[in-house]
C-alpha positions in Angstrom: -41.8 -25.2 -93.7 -39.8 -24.2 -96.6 -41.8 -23.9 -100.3 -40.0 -25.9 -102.9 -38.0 -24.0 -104.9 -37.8 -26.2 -108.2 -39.5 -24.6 -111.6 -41.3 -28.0 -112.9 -43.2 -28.1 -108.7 -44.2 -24.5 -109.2 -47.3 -22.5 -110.5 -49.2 -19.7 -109.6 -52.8 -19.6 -108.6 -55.1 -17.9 -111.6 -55.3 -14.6 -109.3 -53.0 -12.1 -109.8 -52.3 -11.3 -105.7 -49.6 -13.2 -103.6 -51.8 -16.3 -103.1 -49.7 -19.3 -101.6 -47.8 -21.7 -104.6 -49.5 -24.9 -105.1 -47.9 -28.6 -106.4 -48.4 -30.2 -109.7 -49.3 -33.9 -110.1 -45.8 -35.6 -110.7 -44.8 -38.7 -111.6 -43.5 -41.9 -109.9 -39.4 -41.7 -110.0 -39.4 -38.6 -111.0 -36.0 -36.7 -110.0 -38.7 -34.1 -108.1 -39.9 -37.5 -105.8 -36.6 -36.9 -103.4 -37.2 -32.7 -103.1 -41.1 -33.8 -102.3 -40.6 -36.5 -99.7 -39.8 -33.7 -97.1 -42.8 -31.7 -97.6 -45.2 -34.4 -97.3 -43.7 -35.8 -94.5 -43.5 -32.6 -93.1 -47.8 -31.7 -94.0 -48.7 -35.4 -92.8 -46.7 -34.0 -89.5 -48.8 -31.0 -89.2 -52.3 -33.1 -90.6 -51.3 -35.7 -87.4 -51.5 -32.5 -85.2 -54.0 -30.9 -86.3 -56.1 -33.1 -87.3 -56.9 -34.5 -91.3 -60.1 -32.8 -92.0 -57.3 -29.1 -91.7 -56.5 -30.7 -95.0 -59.9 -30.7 -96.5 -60.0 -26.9 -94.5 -57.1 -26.1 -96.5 -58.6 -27.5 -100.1 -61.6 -25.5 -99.6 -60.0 -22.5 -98.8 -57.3 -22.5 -102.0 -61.0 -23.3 -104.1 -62.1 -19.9 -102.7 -58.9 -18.4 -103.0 -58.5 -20.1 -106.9 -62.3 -20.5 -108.1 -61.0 -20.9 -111.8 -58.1 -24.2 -110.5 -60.7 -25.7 -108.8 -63.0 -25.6 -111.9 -60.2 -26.9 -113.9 -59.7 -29.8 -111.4 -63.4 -31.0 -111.3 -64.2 -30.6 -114.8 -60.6 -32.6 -115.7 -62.3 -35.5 -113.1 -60.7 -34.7 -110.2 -64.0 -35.8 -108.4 -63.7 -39.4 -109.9 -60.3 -39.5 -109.5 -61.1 -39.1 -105.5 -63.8 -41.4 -105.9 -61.9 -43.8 -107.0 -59.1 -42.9 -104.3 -61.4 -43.3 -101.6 -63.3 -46.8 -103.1 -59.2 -48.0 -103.7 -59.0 -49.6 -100.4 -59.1 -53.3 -100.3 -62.3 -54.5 -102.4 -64.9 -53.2 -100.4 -67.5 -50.9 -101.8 -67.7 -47.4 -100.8 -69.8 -47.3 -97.7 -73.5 -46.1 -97.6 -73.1 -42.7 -96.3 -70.5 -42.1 -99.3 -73.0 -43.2 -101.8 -75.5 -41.1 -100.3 -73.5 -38.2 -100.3 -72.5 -38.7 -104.3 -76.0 -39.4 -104.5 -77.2 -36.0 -103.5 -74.8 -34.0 -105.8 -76.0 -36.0 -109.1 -79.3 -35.5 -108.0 -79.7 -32.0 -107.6 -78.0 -31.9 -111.4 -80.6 -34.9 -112.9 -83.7 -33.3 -110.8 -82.3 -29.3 -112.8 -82.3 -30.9 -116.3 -85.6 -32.7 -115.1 -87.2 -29.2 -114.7 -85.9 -28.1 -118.0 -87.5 -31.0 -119.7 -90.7 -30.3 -118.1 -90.9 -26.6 -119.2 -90.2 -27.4 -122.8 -93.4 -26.1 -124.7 -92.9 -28.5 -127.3 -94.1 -31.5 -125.4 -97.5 -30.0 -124.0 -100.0 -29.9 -126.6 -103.5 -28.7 -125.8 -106.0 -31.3 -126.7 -108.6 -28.5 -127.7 -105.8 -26.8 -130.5 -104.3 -30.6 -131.0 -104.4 -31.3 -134.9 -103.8 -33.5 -137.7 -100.5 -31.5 -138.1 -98.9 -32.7 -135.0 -99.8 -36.6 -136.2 -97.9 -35.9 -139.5 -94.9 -34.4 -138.0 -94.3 -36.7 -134.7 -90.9 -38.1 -134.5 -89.9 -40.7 -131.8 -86.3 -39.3 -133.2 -87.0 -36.0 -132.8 -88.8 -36.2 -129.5 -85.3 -38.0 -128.5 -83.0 -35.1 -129.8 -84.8 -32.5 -127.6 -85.2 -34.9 -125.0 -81.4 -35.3 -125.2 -80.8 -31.7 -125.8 -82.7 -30.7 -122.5 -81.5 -33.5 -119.8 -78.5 -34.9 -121.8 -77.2 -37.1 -118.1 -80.8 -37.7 -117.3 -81.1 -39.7 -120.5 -77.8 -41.4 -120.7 -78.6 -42.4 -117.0 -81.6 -43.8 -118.5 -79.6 -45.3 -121.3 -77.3 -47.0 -118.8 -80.0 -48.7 -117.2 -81.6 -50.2 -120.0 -77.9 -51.5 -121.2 -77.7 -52.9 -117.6 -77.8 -56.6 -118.9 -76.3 -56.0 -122.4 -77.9 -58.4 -125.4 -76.0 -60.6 -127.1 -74.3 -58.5 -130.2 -73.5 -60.2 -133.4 -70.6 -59.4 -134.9 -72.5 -59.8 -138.2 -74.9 -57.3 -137.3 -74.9 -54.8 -140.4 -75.1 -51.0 -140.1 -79.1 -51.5 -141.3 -78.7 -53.5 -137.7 -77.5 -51.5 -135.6 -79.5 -48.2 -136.6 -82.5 -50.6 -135.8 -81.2 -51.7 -132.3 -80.2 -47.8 -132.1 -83.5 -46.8 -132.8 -85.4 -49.6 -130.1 -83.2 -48.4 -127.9 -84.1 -44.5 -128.2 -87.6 -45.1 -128.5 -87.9 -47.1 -125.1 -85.8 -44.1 -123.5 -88.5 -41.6 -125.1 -91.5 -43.4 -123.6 -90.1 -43.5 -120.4 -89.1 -40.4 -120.0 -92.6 -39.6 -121.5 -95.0 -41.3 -119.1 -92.6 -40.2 -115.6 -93.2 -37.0 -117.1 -96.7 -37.4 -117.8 -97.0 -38.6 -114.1 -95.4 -35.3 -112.9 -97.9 -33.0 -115.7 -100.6 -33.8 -117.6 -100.0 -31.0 -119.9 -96.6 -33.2 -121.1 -99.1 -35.1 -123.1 -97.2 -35.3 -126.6 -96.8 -39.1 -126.9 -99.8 -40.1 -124.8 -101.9 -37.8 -127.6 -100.2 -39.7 -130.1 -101.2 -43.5 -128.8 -104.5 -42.4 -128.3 -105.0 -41.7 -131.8 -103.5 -45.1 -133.1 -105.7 -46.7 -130.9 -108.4 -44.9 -131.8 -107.3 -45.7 -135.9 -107.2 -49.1 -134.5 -110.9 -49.6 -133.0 -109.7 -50.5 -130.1 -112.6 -50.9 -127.6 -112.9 -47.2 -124.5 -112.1 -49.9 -121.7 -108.3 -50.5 -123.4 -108.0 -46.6 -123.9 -108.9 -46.2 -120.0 -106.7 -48.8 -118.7 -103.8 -47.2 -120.7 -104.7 -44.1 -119.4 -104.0 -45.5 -116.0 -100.9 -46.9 -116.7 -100.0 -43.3 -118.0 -99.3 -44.6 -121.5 -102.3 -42.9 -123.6 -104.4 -40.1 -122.8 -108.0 -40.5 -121.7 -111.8 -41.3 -123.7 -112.5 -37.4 -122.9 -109.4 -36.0 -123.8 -109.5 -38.3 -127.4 -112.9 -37.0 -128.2 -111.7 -33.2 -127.6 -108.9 -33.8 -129.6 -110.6 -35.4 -132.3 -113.1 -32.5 -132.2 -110.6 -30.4 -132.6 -109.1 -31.6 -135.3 -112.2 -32.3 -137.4 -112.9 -28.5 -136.7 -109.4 -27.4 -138.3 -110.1 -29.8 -141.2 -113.5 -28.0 -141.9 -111.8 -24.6 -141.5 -109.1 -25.4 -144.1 -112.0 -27.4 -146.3 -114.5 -24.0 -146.1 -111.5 -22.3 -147.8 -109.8 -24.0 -149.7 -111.9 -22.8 -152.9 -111.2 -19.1 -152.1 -107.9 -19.4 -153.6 -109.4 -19.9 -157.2 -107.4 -22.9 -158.1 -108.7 -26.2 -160.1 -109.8 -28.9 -157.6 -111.3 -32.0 -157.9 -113.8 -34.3 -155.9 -114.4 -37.9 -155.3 -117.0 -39.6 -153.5 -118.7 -42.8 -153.5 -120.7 -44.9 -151.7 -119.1 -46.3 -148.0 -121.5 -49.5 -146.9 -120.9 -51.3 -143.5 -122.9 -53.5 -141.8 -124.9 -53.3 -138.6 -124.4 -57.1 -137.1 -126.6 -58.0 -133.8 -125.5 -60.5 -131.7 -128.7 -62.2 -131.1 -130.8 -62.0 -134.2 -135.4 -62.4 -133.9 -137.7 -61.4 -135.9 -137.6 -57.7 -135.1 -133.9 -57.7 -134.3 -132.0 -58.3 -138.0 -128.9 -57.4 -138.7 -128.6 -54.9 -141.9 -126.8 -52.7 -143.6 -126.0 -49.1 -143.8 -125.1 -46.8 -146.7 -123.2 -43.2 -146.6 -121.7 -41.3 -148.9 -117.3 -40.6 -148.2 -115.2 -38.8 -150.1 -112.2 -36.1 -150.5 -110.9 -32.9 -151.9 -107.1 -32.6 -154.1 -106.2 -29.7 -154.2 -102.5 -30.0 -156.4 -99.1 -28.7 -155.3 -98.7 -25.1 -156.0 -96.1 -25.4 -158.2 -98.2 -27.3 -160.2 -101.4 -25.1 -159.9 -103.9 -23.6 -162.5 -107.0 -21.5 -162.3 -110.3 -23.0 -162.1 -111.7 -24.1 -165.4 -114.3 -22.1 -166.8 -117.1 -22.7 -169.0 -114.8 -21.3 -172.2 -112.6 -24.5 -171.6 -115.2 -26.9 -172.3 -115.8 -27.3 -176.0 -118.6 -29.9 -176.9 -118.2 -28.5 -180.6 -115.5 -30.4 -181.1 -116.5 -33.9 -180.0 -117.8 -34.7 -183.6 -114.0 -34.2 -184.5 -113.5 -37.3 -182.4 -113.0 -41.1 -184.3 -111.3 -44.3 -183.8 -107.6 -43.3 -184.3 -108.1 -41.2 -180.6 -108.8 -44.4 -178.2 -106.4 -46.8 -180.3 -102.8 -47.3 -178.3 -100.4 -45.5 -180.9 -97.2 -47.5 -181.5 -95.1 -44.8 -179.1 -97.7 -46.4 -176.3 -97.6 -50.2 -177.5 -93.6 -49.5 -177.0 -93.8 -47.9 -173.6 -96.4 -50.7 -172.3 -94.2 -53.3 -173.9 -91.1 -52.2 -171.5 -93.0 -51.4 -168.6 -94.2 -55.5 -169.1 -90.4 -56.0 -169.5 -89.5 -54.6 -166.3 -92.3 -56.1 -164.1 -91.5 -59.9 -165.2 -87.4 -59.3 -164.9 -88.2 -57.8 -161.1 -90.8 -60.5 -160.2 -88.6 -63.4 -161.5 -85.4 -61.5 -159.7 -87.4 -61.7 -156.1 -88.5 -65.6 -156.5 -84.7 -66.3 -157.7 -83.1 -64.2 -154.6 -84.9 -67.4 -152.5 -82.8 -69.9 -153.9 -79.5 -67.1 -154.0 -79.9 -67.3 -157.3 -78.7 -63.6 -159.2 -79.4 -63.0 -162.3 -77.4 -60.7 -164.5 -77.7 -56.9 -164.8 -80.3 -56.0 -167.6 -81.3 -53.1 -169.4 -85.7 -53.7 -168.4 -86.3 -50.6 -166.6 -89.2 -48.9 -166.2 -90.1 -46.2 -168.6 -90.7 -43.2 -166.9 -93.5 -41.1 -168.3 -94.6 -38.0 -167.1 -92.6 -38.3 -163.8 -94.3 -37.2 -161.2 -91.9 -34.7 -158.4 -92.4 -36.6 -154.8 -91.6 -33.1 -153.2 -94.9 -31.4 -155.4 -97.8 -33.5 -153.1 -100.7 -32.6 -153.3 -103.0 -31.8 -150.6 -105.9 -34.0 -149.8 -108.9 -32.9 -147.5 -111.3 -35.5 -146.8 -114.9 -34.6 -146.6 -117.5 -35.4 -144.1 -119.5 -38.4 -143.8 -122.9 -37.9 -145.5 -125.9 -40.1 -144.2 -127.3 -39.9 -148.0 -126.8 -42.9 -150.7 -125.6 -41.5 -153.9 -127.5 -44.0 -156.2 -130.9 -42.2 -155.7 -131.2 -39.0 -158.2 -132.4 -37.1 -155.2 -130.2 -37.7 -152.3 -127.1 -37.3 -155.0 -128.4 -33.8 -155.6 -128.4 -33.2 -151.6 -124.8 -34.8 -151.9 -123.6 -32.2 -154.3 -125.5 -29.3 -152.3 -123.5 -30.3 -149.2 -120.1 -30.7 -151.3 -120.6 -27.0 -152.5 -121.9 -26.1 -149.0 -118.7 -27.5 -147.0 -115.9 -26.8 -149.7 -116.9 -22.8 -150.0 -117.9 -23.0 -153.5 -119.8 -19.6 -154.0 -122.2 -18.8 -156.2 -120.8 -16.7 -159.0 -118.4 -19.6 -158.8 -120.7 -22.4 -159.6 -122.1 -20.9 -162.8 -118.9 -19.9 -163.8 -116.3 -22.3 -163.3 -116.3 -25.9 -163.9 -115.7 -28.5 -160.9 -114.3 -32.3 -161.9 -116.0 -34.9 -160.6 -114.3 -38.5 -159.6 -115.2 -41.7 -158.9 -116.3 -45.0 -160.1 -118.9 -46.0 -162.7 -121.8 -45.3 -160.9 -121.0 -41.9 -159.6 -119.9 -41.4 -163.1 -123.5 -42.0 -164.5 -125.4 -40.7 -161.5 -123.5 -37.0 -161.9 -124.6 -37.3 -165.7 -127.9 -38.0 -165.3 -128.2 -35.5 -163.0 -126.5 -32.6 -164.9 -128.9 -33.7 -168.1 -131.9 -33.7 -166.2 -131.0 -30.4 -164.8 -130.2 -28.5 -168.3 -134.0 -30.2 -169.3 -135.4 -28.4 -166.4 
């Protein structure tokens, strides 16, 4: 059998050695049709004596030969192209045994990107190093870009079946819309993927960590927690209390030192009361109330940070310099209050109109901005343990402040010479008074 001769039904194989010519994909009519007719007829001759699966012989032996042209064909879909050869017949699906085969290819690639997922560090969390850290900076959006970035076919497989039965789309639908139907969408991928992968290892435990907690926030009763522990959805009563353990421990750490930088803090506590309800209440069985003492730590941004106060900062030698003229609005503050009263009533009337689609017309009522506070400079805020004490006694207010020093690493050359502010409301006002005038007495 001759080898066409013709320039456009030529090309060389990407190897350099005297390989054998192969055809290029021409089109129906072309002026090359009538040169190709003989050449097919005379290969389906040889295929009906040899046998058709020569041909596939033949393919996989130019692959070898060409390892680059057979890349080129498969990743230019050449292998749907076939598929869709073979499935062309009539309107029969492709048969099982097809299926299965196709099926095995895809799933040694979905089962490789399934073991990349699963390696990825940044889903396993230890519950004993698990803090408040990875609360602040989980991301279903994030846990969907590395989820993506690992197993990209595994997930749009997992995007195709969820968009099996498509929902009914608006046309309508805004962009603030279709982010949010975006979003649903990404989030059920992200707790699928999640609990098959929890299923598979415990340690890929990111998500399930996370549930726990908001359940936890949420009082939900330990027989919830356990059933969603089952279901592979939220991570067990045990594995909650290490974790919360765990975290409380990293919140003491940073609370033990967060006066050795020298900076001016503050305090607030005040009195937490909850009662202690019994379902069935007798004469020795009451129900009552219980008092404790909650509070926190600011600690400002350190852009904005100062040294501690010291006792040269306080002068009481100039409160008699003090009169009426101090605690009086000046006018500047009359005018800012008046605009900031302006620009409440024009937005609250603007929000009951907007009901009715009534506008009303641009104005000039905005709010006066006054010492602007930078959203970037937050500060950081350390809350303090639960203390079993009442601050309204003189004596338990003193054990109070004891275990505030104690737990915030205030040493002592510190407490006699720098000055620590005190917050809260009226009666933790007057209590830390009386207690610091009854101290200079003693």
């Amino acid at each position: 059998m001759n080898r066409p001769q013709t320039a456009p039904m030529l090309r060389h194989t990407s190897s350099g050695r005297d390989m054998p010519l192969n055809y290029f994909e021409h089109i129906v009519g072309s002026e090359e049709d009538e040169a190709i007719r003989p050449h097919l007829l005379a290969i389906r001759n040889l295929a009906h004596r040899f046998g058709f699966e020569s041909l596939f012989d033949v393919v996989l032996a130019e692959a070898r030969l060409s390892p680059i042209d057979a890349r080129a064909f498969a990743e230019q879909g050449g292998f749907r192209q076939l598929y869709q050869y073979c499935c062309a017949t009539g309107r029969n699906p492709a048969s099982v045994s097809l299926r299965q085969e196709l099926c095995e290819m895809s799933r040694n690639v979905y089962l490789e990107e399934w073991n990349t997922l699963l390696s990825n560090r940044s889903f396993k969390v230890r519950l004993e190093s698990f803090k408040h850290e990875n609360i602040q900076s989980f991301s279903f959006g994030d846990l969907y870009t590395r989820m993506e970035h690992d197993a990209p076919n595994l997930v749009e497989l997992v995007s195709i079946l969820i968009s099996s039965r498509p929902s009914k789309e608006n046309k309508k639908d805004s962009d603030e819309d279709l982010t949010r139907k975006l979003r649903k969408k990404q989030r059920r991928i992200v707790v699928a993927l999640s609990i098959l992968a929890n299923e598979t290892s415990q340690h890929f435990n990111i998500l399930q960590n996370i549930i726990a907690f908001l359940l936890f926030s949420s009082k939900v009763p330990k027989r919830i927690i356990a059933i969603l522990n089952h279901l592979g959805l939220s991570a067990s009563y045990s594995g909650l209390q290490k974790a919360i353990n765990s975290g409380a421990n990293a919140i003491m750490e940073r609370l033990r030192n967060i006066c050795s930088h020298g900076e001016a803090i503050w305090v607030s506590f005040d009195n937490l009361t909850c009662a202690a309800n019994v379902r069935d209440q007798r004469l020795f069985n009451q129900g009552d109330f219980l008092t404790y003492t909650a509070g926190y730590v600011v600690r400002p941004h350190p852009s904005i940070a100062r040294p501690m106060f010291t006792q040269a900062d306080r002068h009481y030698d100039r409160v008699t310099e003090l009169n009426v003229l101090d605690f009086i609005p000046s006018a500047e503050d009359r005018t800012h209050l008046f605009e900031a009263f302006e620009s409440m009533i024009y937005q609250a009337l603007k929000g009951f109109l907007s009901d009715d689609d009534i506008k009303l017309p641009k104005s000039k009522f905005s709010m006066p901005k006054i010492f602007e506070l930078d959203p970037q400079n937050r500060p950081e805020i350390i809350t303090l343990p639960t203390y079993d004490l009442d601050e309204g006694v003189i004596a338990e207010l003193i054990k109070i402040l004891e275990k505030i020093q104690s737990d915030i690493g205030l040493s002592p050359d510190q407490v006699k010479q720098n000055l620590l502010f005190y917050k809260g409301d009226f009666l933790t006002v007057r209590q830390n008074r009386y207690f610091v005038f009854f101290s200079r007495l003693i």
